[in-house]
N, C-alpha and C positions, 0 to 999 in steps of 0.2 A: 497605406493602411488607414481604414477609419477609427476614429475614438469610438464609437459607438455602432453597434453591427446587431441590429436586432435579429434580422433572418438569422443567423449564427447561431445566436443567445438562445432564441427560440426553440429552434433545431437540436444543439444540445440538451436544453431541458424539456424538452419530450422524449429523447433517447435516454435521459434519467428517468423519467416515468413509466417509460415500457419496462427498462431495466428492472423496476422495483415491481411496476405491475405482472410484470410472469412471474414473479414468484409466490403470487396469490390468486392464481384463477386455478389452482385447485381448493376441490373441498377440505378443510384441511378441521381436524379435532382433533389432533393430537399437537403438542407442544414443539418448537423449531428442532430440541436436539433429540427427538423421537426418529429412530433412521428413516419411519417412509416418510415422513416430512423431509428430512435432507436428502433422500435421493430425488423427490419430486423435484424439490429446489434446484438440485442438480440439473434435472435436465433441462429447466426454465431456462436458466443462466448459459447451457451449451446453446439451444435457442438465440440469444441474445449475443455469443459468440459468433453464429451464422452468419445474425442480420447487422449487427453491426456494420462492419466493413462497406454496407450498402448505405450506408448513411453519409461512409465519406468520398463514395463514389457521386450519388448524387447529389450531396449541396457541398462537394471538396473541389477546391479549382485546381489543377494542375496545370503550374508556372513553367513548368518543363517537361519534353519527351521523355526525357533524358530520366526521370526521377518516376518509378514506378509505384504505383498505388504500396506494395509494400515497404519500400523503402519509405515513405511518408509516415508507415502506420510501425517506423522502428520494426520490421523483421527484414535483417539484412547479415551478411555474413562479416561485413570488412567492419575490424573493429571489435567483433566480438568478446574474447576471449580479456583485452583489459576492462571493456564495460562488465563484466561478468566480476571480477574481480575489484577494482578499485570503490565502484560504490559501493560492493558489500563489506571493505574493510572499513571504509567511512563512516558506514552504519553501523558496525562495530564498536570504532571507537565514540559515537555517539551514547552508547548501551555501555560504554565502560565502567558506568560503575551498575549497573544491574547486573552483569557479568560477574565481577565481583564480591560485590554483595551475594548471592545466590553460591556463591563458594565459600563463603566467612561460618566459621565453626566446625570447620573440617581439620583436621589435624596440623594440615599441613597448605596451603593455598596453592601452589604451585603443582605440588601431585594431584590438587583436589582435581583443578582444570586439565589435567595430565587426562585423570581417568573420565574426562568427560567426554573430551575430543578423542578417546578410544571409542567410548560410547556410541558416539553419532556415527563414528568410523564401521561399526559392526553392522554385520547383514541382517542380524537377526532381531539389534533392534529396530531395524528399518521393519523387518516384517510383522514383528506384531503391532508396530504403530501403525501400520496400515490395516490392520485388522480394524480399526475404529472411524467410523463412520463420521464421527466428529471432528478426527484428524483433516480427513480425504476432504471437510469443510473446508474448515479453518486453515488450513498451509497448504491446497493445492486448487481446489475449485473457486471458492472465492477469493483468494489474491487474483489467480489467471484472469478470471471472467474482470473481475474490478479493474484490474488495469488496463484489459484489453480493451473496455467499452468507455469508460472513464479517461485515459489517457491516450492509450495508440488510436481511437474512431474519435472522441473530440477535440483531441488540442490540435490534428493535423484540420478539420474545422474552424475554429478559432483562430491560429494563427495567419487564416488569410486576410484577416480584419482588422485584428487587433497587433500590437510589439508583442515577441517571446516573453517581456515583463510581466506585462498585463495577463497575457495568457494565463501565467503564475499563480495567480491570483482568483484570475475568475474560474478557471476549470475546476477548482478543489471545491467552491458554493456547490456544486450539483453532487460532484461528491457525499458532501455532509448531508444535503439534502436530503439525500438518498440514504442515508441512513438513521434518518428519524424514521423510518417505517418500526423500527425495532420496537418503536411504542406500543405499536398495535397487540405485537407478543408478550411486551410487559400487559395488557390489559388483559390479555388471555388469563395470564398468572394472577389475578386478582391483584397486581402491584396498586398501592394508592395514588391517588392523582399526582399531587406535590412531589412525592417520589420521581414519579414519570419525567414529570417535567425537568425538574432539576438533570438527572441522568441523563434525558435525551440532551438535554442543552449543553452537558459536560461533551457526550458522544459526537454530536457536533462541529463542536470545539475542537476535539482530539482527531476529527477524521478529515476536518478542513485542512488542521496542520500538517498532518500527513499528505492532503494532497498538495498542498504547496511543494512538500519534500519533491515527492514525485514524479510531480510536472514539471520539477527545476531538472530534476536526472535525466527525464525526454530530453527534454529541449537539449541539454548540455550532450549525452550523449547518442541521442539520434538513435536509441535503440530501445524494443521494448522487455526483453530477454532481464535484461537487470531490477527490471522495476518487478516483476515475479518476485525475483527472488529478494529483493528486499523485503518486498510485503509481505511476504512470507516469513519469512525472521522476524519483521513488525510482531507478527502475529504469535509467532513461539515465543518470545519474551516476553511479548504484555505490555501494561504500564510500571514504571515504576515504581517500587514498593516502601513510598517513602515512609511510612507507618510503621512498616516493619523495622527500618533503618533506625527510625526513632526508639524503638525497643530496646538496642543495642545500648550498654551501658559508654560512660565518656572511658578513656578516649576515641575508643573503638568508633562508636558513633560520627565523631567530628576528622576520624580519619577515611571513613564513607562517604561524608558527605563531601570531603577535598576532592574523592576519584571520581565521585559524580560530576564535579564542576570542573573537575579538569577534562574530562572527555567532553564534557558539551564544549569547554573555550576551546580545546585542539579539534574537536570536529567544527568550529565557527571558523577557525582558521585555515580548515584544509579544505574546508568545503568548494572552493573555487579551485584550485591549485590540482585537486585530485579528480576535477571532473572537466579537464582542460578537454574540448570540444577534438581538437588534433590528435589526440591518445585514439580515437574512436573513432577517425575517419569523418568527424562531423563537419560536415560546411553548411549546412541547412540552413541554422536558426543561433544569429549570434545572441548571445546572450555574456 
């Protein structure tokens, strides 16, 4: 493997800019969460689902017979069902105190989250949540398309170049990259400049680290199936509401802020132990 792999690099970051460029070669004057803008988007992004795969077909080397274009691009059966699982508990306890927190002033803590997880459990509220067009965005069409083109078509690119480290690393730049386009919506909306800037530079930030997250879960478990539905959760919790946390009178507050910090040090420390490559069948990409 080379330290430096520009064909790659390249390669990757024009399949981030077709990625962002279909989602604007329609005419578009209406604003992104207007439904025909998000069904247009939609179908950009199934687009992009297509071609993808062809990206890792022709500039992907394949080091073995043995290992099929989709076993590289993480869809594979052996292994499934604990990658399904353990990285979303993971992710969990990383969200443990926003989980939390979002249950505090309920009567009772433990029934609050009782009636939650009936909640999510009900059929009916799966159907009117999918009655929104903003949903069908945010928790199933852009996770899928993000990961699939973002992780399962680039890193299986990347890592013939570069270590699984590094990989880590660089795949998440085009990531964020790719989501400074959001500026262009903020300018729709009259947003001020300074504004612009600072938020895209935060969104960034937040989308780089995420793909860091991401690209450590490929590589570790060789599947693409997990990385959905993480992101997907990403996405129904949000960021942190540490503002609101601070609202919270003492002690209350300073007993929020423990559960927050104790989910992030036990997800720091489980985070290798519960993505052990052998749970998942992975021999791939040691990391």
């Amino acid at each position: 493997m080379s330290s430096w792999c520009p064909k790659e690099i390249c390669v990757c970051f024009f399949l981030s800019v077709l990625y962002v460029g279909s989602l604007y070669i329609w005419k578009e004057t209406q604003r992104r969460d207007d439904p025909t803008t998000i069904k247009k988007r939609c179908i950009s992004v199934f687009f992009m689902t297509v071609v993808s795969p062809f990206f890792v077909i022709w500039f992907g080397s394949n080091d073995s017979e043995e290992v099929t274009l989709w076993t590289r691009m993480g869809l594979r059966l052996e292994g499934l069902v604990p990658a399904l699982l353990l990285p979303m508990i993971l992710t969990c306890i990383l969200f443990l105190g926003p989980i939390v927190q979002s249950h505090v002033g309920q009567t009772n803590l433990l029934q609050s989250l009782y009636s939650s997880v009936c909640l999510y459990l009900d059929p009916l509220y799966w159907y009117n949540t999918s009655q929104n067009p903003i949903w069908w965005r945010n928790q199933v069409v852009a996770p899928f398309s993000e990961e699939f083109t973002f992780r399962a078509c680039m890193l299986p690119i990347l890592l013939q170049c570069v270590s699984p480290g590094r990989a880590v690393f660089i795949a998440p730049l085009f990531f964020g990259v790719a989501h400074l386009h959001h500026a262009v919506d903020r300018v729709r909306a009259g947003i001020d400049l300074p504004t612009i800037i600072l938020v895209s530079s935060f969104q960034f930030l937040y989308t780089s680290v995420f793909g860091f997250y991401s690209a450590f879960l490929f590589i570790r478990t060789g599947h693409f199936l997990p990385l959905f539905a993480v992101h997907a959760f990403c996405n129904h919790m949000g960021l942190p509401e540490l503002k609101n946390m601070m609202r919270f009178g003492s002690p209350l507050r300073y007993k929020l802020l423990a559960v927050h910090v104790a989910g992030l040090v036990a997800w720091y420390y489980l985070i290798f132990p519960l993505t052990e490559p052998a749970y998942f069948s992975n021999t791939r990409y040691p990391l």
